[in-house]
Each structure stands twice: as C-alpha cells, then as structure tokens.
GUPA-227214 format. One record per residue (C-alpha): chain; x, y, z. Coordinates in nm, 2 decimals. Example, Ala and Ser with C-alpha at 12.3 -4.5 7.8 and 13.67 -1.06 7.14 Angstrom:
<recs>
[A,[1.23,-0.45,0.78]]
[A,[1.37,-0.11,0.71]]
</recs>
This chain:
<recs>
[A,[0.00,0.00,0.00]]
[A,[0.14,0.34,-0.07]]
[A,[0.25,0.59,0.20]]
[A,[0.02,0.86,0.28]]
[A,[0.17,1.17,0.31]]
[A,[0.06,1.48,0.54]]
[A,[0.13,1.75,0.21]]
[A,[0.31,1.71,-0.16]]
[A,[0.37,2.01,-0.30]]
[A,[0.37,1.94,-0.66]]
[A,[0.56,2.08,-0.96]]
[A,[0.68,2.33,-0.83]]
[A,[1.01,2.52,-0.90]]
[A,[1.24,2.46,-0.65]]
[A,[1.52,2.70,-0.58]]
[A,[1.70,2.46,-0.25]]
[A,[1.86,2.74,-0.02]]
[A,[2.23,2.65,-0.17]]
[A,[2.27,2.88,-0.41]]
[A,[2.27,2.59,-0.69]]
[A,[2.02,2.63,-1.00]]
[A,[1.69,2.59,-0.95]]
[A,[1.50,2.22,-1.05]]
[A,[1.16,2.06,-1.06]]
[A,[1.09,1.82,-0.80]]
[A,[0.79,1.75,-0.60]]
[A,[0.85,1.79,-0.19]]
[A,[0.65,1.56,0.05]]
[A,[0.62,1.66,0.40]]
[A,[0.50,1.49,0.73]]
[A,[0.40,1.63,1.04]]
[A,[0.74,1.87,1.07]]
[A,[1.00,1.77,0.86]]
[A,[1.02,1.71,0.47]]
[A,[1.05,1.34,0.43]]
[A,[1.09,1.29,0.01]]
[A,[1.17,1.50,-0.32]]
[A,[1.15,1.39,-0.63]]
[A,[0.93,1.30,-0.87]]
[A,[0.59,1.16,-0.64]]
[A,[0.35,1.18,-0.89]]
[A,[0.21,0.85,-0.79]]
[A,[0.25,0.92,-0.42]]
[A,[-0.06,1.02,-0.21]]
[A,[-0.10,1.30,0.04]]
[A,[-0.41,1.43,0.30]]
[A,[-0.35,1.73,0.10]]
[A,[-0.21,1.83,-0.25]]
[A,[-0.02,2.25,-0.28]]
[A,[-0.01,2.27,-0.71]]
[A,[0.29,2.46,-0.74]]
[A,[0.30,2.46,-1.09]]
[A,[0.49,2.77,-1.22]]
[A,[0.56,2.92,-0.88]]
[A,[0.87,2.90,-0.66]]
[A,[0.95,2.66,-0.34]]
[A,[1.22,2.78,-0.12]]
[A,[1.30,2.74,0.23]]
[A,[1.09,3.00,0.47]]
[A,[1.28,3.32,0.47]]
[A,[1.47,3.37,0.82]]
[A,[1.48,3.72,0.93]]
[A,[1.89,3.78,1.08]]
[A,[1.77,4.10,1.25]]
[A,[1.43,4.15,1.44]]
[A,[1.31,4.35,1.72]]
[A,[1.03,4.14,1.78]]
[A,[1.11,4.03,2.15]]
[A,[0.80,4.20,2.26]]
[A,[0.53,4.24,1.96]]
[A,[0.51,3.87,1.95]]
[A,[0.38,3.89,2.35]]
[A,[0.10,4.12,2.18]]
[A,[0.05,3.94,1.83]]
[A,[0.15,3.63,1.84]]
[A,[0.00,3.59,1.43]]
[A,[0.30,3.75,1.36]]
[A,[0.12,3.94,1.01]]
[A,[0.35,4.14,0.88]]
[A,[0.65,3.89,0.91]]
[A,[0.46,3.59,0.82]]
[A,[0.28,3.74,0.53]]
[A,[0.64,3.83,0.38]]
[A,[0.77,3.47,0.39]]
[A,[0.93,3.50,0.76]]
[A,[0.97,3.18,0.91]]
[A,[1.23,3.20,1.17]]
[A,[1.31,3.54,1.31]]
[A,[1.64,3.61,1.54]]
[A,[1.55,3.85,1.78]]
[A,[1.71,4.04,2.10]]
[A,[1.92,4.23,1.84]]
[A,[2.11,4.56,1.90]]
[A,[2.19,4.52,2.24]]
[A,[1.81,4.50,2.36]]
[A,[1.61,4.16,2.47]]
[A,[1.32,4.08,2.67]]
[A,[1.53,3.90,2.93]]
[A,[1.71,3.91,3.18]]
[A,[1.52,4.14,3.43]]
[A,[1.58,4.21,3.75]]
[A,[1.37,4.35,4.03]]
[A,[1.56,4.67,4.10]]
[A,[1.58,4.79,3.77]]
[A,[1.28,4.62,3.60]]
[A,[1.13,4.97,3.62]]
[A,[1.39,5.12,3.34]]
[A,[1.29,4.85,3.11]]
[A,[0.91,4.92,3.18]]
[A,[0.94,5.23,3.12]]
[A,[1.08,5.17,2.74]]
[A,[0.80,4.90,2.67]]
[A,[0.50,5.08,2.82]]
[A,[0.63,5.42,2.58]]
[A,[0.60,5.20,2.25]]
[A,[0.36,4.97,2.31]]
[A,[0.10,5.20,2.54]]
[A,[-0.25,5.06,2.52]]
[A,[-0.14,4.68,2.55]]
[A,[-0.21,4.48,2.83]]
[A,[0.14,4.31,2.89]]
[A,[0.24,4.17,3.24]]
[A,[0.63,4.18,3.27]]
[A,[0.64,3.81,3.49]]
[A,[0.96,3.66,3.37]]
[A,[1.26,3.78,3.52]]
[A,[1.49,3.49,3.37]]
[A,[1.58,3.39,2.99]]
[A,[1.43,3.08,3.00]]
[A,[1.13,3.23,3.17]]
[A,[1.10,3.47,2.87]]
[A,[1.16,3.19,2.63]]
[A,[0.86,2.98,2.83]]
[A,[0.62,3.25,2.83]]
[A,[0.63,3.26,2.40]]
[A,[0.58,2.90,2.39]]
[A,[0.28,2.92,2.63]]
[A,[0.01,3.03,2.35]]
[A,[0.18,2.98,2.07]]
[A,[0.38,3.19,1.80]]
[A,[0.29,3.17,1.36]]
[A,[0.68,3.18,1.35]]
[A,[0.98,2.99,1.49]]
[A,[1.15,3.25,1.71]]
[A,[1.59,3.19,1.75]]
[A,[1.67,3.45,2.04]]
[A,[1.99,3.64,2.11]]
[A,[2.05,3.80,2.44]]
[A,[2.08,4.15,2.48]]
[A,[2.41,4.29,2.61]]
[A,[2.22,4.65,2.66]]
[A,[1.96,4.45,2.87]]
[A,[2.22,4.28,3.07]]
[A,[2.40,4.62,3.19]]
[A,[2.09,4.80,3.22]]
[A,[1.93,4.50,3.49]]
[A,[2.28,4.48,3.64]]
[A,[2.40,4.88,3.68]]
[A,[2.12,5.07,3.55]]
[A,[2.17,5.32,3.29]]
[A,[2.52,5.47,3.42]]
[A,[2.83,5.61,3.20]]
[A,[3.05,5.38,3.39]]
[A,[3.25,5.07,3.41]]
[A,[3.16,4.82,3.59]]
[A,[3.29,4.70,3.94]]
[A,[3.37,4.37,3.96]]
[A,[3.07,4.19,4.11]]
[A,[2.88,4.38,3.89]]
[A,[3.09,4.25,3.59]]
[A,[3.07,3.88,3.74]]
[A,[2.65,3.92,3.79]]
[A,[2.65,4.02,3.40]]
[A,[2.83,3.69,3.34]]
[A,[2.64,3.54,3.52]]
[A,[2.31,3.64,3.36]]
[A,[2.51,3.61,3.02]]
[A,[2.54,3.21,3.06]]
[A,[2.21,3.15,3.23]]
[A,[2.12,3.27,2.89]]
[A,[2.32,3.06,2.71]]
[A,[2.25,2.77,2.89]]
[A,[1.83,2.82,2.83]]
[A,[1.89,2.82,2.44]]
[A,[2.01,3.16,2.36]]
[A,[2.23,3.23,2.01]]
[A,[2.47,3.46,2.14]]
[A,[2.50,3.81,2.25]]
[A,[2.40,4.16,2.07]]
[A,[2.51,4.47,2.11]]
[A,[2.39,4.85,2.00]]
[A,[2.64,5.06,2.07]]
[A,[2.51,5.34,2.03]]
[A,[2.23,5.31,2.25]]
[A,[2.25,5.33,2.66]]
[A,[2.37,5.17,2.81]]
[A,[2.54,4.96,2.55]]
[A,[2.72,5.33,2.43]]
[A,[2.89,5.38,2.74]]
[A,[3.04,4.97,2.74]]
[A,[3.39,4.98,2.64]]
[A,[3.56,4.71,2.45]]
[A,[3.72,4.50,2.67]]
[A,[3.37,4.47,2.89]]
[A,[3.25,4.36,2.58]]
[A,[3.54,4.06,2.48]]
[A,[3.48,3.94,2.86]]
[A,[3.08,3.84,2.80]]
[A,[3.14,3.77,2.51]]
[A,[3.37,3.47,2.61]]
[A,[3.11,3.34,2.78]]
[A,[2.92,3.33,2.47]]
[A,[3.18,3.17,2.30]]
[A,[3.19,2.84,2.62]]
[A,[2.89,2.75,2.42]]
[A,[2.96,2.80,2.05]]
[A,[2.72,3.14,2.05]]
[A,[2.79,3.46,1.81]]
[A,[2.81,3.81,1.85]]
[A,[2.58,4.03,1.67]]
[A,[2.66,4.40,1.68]]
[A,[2.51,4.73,1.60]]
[A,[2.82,4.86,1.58]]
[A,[2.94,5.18,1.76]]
[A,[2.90,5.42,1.45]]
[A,[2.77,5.41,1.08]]
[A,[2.85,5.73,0.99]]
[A,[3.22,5.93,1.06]]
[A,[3.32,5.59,1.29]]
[A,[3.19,5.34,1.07]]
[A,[3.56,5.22,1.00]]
[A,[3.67,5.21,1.33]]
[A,[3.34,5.08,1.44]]
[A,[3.40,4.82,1.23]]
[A,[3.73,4.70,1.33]]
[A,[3.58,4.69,1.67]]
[A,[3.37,4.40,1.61]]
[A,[3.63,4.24,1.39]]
[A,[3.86,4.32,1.73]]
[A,[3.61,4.16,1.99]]
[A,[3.56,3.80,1.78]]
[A,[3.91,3.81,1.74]]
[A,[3.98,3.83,2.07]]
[A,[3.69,3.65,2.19]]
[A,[3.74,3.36,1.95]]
[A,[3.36,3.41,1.83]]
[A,[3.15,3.48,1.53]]
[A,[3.06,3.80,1.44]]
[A,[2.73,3.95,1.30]]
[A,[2.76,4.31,1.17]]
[A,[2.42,4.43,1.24]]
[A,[2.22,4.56,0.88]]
[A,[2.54,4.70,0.75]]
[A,[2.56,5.05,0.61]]
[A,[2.71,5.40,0.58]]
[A,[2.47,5.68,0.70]]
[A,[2.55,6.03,0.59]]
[A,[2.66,6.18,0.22]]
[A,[3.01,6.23,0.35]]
[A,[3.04,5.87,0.44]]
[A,[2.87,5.69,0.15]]
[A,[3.13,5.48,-0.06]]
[A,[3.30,5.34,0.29]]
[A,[3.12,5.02,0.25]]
[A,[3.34,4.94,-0.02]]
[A,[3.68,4.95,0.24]]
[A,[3.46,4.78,0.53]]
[A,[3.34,4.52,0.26]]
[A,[3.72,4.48,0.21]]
[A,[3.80,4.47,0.58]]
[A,[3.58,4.18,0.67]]
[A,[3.72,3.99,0.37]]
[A,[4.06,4.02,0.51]]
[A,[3.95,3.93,0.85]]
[A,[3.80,3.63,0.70]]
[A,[4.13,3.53,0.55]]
[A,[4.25,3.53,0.90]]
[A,[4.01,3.31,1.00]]
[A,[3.77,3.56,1.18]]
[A,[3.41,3.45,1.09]]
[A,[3.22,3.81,1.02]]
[A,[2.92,3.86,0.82]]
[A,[2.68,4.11,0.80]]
[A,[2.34,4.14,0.74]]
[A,[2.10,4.42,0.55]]
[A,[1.85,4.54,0.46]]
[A,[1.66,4.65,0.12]]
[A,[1.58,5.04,0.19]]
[A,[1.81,5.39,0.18]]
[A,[1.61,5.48,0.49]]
[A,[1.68,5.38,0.85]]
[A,[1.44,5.39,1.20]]
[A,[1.49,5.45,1.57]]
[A,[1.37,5.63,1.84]]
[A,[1.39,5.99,1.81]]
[A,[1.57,6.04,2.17]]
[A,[1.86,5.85,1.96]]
[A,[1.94,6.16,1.85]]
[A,[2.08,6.33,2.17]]
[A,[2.39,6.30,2.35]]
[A,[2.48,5.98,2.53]]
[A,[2.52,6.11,2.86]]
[A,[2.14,6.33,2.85]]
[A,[2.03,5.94,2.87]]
[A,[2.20,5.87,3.18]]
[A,[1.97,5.75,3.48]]
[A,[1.64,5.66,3.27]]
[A,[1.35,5.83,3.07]]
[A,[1.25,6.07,3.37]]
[A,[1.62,6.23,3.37]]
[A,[1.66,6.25,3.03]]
[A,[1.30,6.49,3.06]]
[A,[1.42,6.69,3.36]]
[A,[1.70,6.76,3.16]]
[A,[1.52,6.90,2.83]]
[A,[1.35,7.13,3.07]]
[A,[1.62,7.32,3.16]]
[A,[1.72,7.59,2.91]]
[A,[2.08,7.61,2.97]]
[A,[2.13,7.23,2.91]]
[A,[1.89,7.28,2.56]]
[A,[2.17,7.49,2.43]]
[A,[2.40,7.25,2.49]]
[A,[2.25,6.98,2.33]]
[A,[2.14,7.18,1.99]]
[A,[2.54,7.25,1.97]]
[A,[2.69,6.89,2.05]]
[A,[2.41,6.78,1.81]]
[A,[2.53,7.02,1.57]]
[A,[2.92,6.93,1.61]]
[A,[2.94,6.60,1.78]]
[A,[3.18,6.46,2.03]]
[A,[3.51,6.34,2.09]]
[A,[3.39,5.95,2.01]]
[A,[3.02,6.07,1.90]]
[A,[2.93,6.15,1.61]]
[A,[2.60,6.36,1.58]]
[A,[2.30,6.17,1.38]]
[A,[2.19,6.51,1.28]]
[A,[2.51,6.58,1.09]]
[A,[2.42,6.25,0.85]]
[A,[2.06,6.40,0.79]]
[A,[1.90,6.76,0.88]]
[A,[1.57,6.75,1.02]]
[A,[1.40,6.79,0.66]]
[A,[1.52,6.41,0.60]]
[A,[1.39,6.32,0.95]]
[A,[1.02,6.11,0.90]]
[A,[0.80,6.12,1.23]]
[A,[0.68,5.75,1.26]]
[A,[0.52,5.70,1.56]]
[A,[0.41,6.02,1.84]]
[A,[0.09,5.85,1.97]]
[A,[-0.05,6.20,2.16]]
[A,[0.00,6.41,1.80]]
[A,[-0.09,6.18,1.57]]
[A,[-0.10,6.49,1.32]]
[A,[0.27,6.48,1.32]]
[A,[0.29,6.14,1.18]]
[A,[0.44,6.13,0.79]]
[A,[0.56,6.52,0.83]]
[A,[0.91,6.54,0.84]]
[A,[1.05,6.76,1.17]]
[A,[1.12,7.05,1.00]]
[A,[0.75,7.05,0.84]]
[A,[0.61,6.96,1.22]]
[A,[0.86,7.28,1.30]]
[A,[0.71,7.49,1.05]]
[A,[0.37,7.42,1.15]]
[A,[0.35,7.53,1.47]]
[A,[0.62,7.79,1.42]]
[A,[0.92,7.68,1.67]]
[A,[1.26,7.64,1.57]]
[A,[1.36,7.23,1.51]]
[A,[1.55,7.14,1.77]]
[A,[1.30,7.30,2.08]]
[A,[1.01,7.13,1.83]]
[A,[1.21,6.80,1.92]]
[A,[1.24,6.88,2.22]]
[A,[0.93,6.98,2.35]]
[A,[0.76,6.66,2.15]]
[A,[0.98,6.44,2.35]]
[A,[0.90,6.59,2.65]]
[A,[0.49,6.56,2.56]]
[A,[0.54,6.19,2.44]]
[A,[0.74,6.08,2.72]]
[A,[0.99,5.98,2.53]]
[A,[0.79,5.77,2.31]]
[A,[0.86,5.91,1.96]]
[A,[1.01,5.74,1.62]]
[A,[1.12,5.89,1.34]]
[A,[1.23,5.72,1.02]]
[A,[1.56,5.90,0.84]]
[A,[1.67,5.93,0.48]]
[A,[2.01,5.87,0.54]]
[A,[2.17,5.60,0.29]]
[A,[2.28,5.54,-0.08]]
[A,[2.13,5.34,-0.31]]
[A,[2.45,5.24,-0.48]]
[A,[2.57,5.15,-0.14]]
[A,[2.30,4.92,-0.03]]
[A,[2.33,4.74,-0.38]]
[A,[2.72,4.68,-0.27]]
[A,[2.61,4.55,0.05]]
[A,[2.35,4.32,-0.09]]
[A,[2.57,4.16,-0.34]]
[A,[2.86,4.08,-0.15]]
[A,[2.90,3.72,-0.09]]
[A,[2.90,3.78,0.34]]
[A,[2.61,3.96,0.36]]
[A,[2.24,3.83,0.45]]
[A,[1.91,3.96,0.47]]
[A,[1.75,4.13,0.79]]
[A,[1.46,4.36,0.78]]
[A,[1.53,4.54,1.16]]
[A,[1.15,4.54,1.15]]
[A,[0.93,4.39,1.43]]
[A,[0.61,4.17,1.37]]
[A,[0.37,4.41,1.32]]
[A,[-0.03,4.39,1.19]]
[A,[-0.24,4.64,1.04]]
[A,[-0.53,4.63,1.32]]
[A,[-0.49,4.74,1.70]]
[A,[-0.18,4.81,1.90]]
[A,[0.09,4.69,1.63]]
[A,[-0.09,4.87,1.36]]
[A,[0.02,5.26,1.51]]
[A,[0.18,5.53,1.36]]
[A,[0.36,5.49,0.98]]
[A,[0.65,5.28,1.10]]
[A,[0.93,5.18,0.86]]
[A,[0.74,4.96,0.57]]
[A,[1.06,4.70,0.62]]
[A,[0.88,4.52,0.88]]
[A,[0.56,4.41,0.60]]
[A,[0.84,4.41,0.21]]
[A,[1.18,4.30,0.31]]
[A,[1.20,4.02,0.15]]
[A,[0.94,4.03,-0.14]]
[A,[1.13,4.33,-0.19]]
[A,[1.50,4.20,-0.22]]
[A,[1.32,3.98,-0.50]]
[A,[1.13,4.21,-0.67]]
[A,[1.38,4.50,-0.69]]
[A,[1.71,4.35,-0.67]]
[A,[1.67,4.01,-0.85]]
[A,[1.36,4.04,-1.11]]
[A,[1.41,4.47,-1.17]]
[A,[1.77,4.53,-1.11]]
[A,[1.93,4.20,-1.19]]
[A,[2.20,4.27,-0.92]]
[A,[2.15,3.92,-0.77]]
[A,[2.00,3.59,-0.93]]
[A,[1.72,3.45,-0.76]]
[A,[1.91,3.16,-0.62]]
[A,[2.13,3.38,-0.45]]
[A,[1.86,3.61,-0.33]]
[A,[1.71,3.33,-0.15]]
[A,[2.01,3.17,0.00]]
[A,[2.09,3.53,0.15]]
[A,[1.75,3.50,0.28]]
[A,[1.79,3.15,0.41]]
[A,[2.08,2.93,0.42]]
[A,[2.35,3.18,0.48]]
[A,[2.14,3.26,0.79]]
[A,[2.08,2.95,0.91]]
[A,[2.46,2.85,0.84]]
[A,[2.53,3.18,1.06]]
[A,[2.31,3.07,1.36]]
[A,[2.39,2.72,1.35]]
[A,[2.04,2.59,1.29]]
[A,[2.17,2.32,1.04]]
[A,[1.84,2.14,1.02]]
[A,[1.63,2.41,0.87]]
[A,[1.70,2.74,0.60]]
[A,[1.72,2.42,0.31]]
[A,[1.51,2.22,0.12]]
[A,[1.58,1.83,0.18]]
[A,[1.47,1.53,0.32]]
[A,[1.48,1.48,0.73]]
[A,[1.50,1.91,0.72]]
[A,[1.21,2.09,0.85]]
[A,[0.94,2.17,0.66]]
[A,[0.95,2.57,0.69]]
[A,[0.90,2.64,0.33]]
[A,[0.75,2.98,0.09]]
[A,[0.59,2.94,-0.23]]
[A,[0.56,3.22,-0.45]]
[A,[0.48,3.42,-0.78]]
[A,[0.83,3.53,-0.91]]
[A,[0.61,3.75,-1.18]]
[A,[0.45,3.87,-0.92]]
[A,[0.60,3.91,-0.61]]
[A,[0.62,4.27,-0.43]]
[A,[0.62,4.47,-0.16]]
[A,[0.36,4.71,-0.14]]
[A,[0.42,4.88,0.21]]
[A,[0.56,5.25,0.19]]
[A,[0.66,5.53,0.41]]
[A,[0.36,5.69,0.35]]
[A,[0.12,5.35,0.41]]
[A,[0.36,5.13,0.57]]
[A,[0.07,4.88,0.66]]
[A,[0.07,4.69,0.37]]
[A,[0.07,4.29,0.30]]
[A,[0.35,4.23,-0.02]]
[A,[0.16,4.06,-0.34]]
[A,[0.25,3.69,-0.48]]
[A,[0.32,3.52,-0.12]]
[A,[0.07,3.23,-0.20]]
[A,[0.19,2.96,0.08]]
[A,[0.37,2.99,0.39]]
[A,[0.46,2.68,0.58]]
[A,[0.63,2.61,0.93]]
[A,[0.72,2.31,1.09]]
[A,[0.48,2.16,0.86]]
[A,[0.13,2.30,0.88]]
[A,[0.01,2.60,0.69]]
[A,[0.00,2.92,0.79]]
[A,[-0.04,3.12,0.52]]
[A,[-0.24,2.96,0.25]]
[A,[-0.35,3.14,-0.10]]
[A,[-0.30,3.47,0.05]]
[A,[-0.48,3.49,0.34]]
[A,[-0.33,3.42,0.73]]
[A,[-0.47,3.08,0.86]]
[A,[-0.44,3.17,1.19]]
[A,[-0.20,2.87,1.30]]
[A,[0.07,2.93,1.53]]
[A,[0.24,2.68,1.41]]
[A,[0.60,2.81,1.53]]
[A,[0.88,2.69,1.80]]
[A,[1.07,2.84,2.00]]
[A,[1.41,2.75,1.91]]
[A,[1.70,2.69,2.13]]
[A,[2.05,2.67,2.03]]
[A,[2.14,2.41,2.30]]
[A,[1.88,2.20,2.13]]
[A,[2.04,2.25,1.76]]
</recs>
C-alpha cells in the first residue's frame, strides 16, 4: 500500500537554499519535517499544494528583528509571516526581553509601556528561559531563534550609568550572560550606540562575550557608528571576535550620511581580510536607503544617563537645551552627531501616539507648523510623548545598499518587528521593512535590477542565515530538514508597504509553511501558530 503523506507540493520550482540552480521536484512533508523529493506523482498526500509555475524555497529567516515583545502582543506574527518569515532572530542591538531584574525592572518598563502603550502586557519573567517559556505558552505563527541583549544585561545589572563596571557587577552580567546561554540563547548583541550599550567599552565587551563563546554562540553587533566611525566601528567588532574567539554578526550594514557613502566598499574589504585570518564576520541588511529609531537617539549619550525621567528633567532646563542643539550640531570626541548625516528635513515622524497629526511630516514640516525652531520642536515633543517618539531618516545610498547586498557575506534582515495592520501593532507609519523586506530583495534587486540571481537572493535569505546561527536542520530544502517552506509568484512578487502607508501585506506570497502546517495559505493568514521556540542548546 502506498505511504500517505501529510502534504506534496507538486511541480513546483524549486530553488533549494544552496545557491545551486533551480529544478523541478515534487517535496512531501509529514508532520514537521520534509520526508521525500522527487518525482511523487504517484504518491498520495491528506492534502495536495499545485505549485506549478511558482517557486519553493525554504521560509525566509529574518537575521535581525526586534520582535522580542510584539510577538507577547500578536503572536499571528502578520506582517513577518505574510512576507515569507519563518524564523526570526531576535534580541538584536543590544536589547532583549530577558534578563530582568527587580531593582531595575522599572527602566525596562518604562521603554515598553512608551511603544507599546494601550497593551495589556504583564512583565512576569525575570529569567531567559522564563521569557523563552512565556512565548511558547500560547503559541507563536513563527519559529522565534533568540539572542541576548548585552544592553539589557547592563541595564538589569547597573542601570543606565556612563560607567565601568565593578567587579561583582561585571561577574553578575556573566552570570546572567550564561544562564542565557545555557536556556537556548544564540549569542549576545550589542547596540552601541544606545545606553547603556554606548557607554560599554571594548574589553567589557570581549569578557561576555567569552562566555558566549563556552557555548559555540555569536556576537551580533550594532556597531558603535555608521557614519564618521563606521571604519573604526568596524574593526571593533572584527577586534572583539578576534579576541573572543567568536562569530561576528555586523548588524544591517551601512554607511549613514553623504560624507560617508562609498566606505562600504573598504569595510566590505576589511571583513574579507578578516576572514582570511580566520575571523568569521558577516553582515546582514536590509533592502531600503532609509533607517528607523527612536527619536531620543538623536541626543547626546550622557542626556540618557539614569532613565527616561532624567533625560525629561533635563530637556526642561534651558541652559542644558543649548547645549544639546550645539553637541548635536558638532558632535563629540567618540560621538558622532546623527543630525550631521541627515538635517531634520530628511527626518520622517513614525510614531508620536498624543499628536498623531505629526505622523508622515518630516521635523522640519512639524517645525514649521506650529512655528518653533527644530530642535526646541524635538524637544518639546519628547518631552509631551514621554519619550515615546520614532522617526524614520533618509540617510543611505542606493549604490551603497546594492554593494552591501551583493557581496557574498552579507544576509538579509529587515530590523523590522512583527507588526499587523489592526490594534496596538498597527500605530503610527512605522518603517514599511517590517511588512516588504524580503518580497522586496526579489522584486527589486533580483527580477528589476538583476544585481542578484534569484538563487542567490534566497540563499541570502535562508541558508547563509541559518549556516550563521547554527540551525543546520532548517533554512534548506531536503529530506529529514524541517518543513519551513514559501511558495511564491516570481512575476509577481512585491512589496507594497511605503513610508507613507507602511501597513501593507507584499503581493505573490501564495503559501507559507512552518514546521509543517500552513499558515499562510492562498494569501490569506490561517491563523495557525504553528511556530517553535528554538534553542541553540537543542540545535
């Protein structure tokens, strides 16, 4: 009697994850995992996917999410599983949703409650694999690979201080760094040029990350600067996994400011040579000239010292307002102003949930309007919003994300969060690469531009991930691999979210699949949550 299959997906294209040509094969999957490929026309399944004249890959994995917390509120995942996202890696740039700890669980409130106002969210983990626990509880649409973040670690340890560490403090990070590692984290991220991860030197760093390294972890790094410092921010990380004897991640690679564009080209170089060494960097990025953060990014390091509240008391003052417009203007020995990469005309208000009018205007229209100069604008919004305010900045080169993109080292990460189009995760005109990173990398770059072939496109947006994390049974198509897996329109595949309507599902996504069951199916969100947690002590 012939086997029964859970799902064949027939005639389909299949382009594998490997970078080799594409081929026609039929796949057969059971419960998780793909069992047979090949020709299975005689084979019989509980269900039948024609997949004639559309493309199988493996499910896209995201390299760089923030979506530690959305996926708490959502756990559909939309605007990542509607994109192809199977697997996303988040606790990037130095922030995670573990560790807490009781004394400082306040600072860490404090940020979540500002973006995410209106959801009901209880904060009762303190520990990783607490965190880890409460996503599996209901379920998640996507399989979620966590990093932890080193930002989060200082912050529960010593607050938000420009300081080095004391000993014990130093041996509690550790600490809190391994119990990590030992519930299933990835490795350790950095963003270094948020606090507190901005006022962590490099040696601080090399000791945690050590630790990391015990358990065959990476480091993933927002590096200290992408504008005047992106060189030497660069050799940094290069620095710490040399030193460290651990991977390194360059967080979604890029030069910010007209001054700077064209220095991808020597960092490109620099992480070939390291490679030569035998220093394992990579980088990932992603498809757009535009980048996102909070609008508070902007200031000085040290106006962030001691929490939100200080950072307001501060603004108040007059005296210290003039200060800040002229370091923002010129910098600082070892900061280098975002303002001087983009003026405020090239500065996109995302999110300011009390002046929702503001939202799409750049800060120098929102200036004009209400007739204040920029900078006491910012200022005063900040002060109204709490803190809570997002902006979206014009900052890169086309030319330079297309040398980014087609360098053999790089991957794909959309720095986006899991976002949906209704209720608390559908606020404000965030950047559109959390709904059209990846359609977008194969509608623009592979079918438009021809700058990548579509076999290398997805194996950029699969394998070299996968490879990366060390998840060697998914981010490919074969048998005994699991069955997280895209099918899709190449014709007609594209990303339809904007800057001025972010909110936006991308076109030709037909299937999604993870771990098996369907989550996605002709378009439409099945409402599975069919995801896993993964751990990379379970790898």
């Amino acid at each position: 009697m012939k086997k029964v299959f859970d799902l064949i997906i027939k005639g389909g294209t299949v382009v594998d994850g490997t970078g080799n040509p594409w081929f026609k094969a039929d796949i057969a999957v059971t419960k998780d995992k793909i069992i047979k490929i090949g020709d299975l026309s005689s084979e019989k399944a509980e269900e039948i996917i024609d997949a004639t004249g559309l493309i199988v890959s493996p499910g896209f994995i995201d390299m760089h999410s923030h979506s530690d917390i959305s996926l708490l509120i959502n756990r559909r995942a939309e605007s990542k599983i509607m994109q192809g996202v199977t697997t996303e890696v988040i606790g990037n740039c130095g922030f995670s949703a573990a560790p807490l700890l009781d004394e400082t669980i306040h600072l860490v409130k404090e940020e979540i409650e500002a973006y995410y106002k209106d959801a009901e969210l209880d904060l009762d983990w303190r520990t990783f694999d607490e965190y880890l626990r409460k996503l599996e509880e209901k379920g998640i649409a996507v399989n979620v690979a966590p990093l932890v973040g080193q930002g989060t670690v200082r912050l529960a340890v010593m607050g938000i201080e420009d300081r080095s560490p004391s000993t014990s403090e130093m041996n509690k990070m550790k600490e809190l760094v391994e119990e990590a590692m030992k519930s299933g984290a990835f490795g350790l991220s950095t963003g270094l040029i948020y606090p507190p991860g901005c006022y962590t030197k490099t040696d601080e760093i090399v000791e945690l990350c050590k630790i990391v390294a015990k358990y065959r972890g990476i480091y993933t790094s927002h590096i200290r600067g992408e504008g005047e410092t992106l060189i030497d921010a660069v050799k940094e990380a290069i620095e710490i996994g040399e030193k460290a004897n651990i991977p390194v991640e360059i967080s979604h690679h890029k030069a910010g400011g007209r001054e700077n564009w064209g220095k991808v080209k020597i960092t490109l170089k620099m992480i070939e040579e390291a490679r030569k060494r035998g220093i394992d960097v990579t980088c990932d990025v992603y498809p757009y000239i535009a980048a996102s953060f909070g609008l508070s990014s902007m200031l000085p390091p040290w106006i962030h010292e001691g929490g939100t509240e200080k950072l307001l008391e501060r603004l108040k003052d007059s005296k210290i307002r003039n200060r800040i417009k002229k370091e923002m203007l010129e910098g600082l020995p070892g900061w280098y102003s975002p303002l001087r990469a983009a003026g405020w005309d090239k500065t996109i208000i995302a999110y300011c949930p009390n002046k929702k009018r503001f939202e799409g205007k750049s800060v120098f229209e929102a200036a004009h309007e209400v007739g204040l100069d920029p900078f006491d604008f910012v200022f005063n919004l900040l002060i109204e919003e709490e803190g809570a305010v997002s902006v979206v900045r014009f900052v890169l080169n086309e030319e330079d994300v297309i040398e980014v993109i087609r360098h053999p080292v790089s991957m794909i990460g959309s720095d986006g969060r899991a976002l949906s189009p209704h209720g608390v995760l559908g606020e404000g005109k965030p950047h559109p690469r959390s709904y059209g990173t990846f359609p977008r990398v194969i509608a623009r770059y592979v079918r438009e531009k021809g700058i990548l072939t579509l076999e290398e496109a997805v194996r950029k947006m699969t394998t070299a991930a996968a490879r990366k994390l060390g998840l060697w049974n998914r981010g490919i198509i074969r048998p005994n691999m699991y069955a997280d897996l895209v099918i899709f329109d190449f014709n007609e595949i594209e990303d339809l979210a904007s800057f001025e309507n972010p909110h936006q599902f991308p076109k030709g996504i037909k299937y999604v699949i993870v771990n098996g069951k369907i989550v996605v199916r002709e378009g439409k969100h099945t409402g599975l949550l069919a995801g896993k947690v993964l751990r990379k002590n379970e790898q």
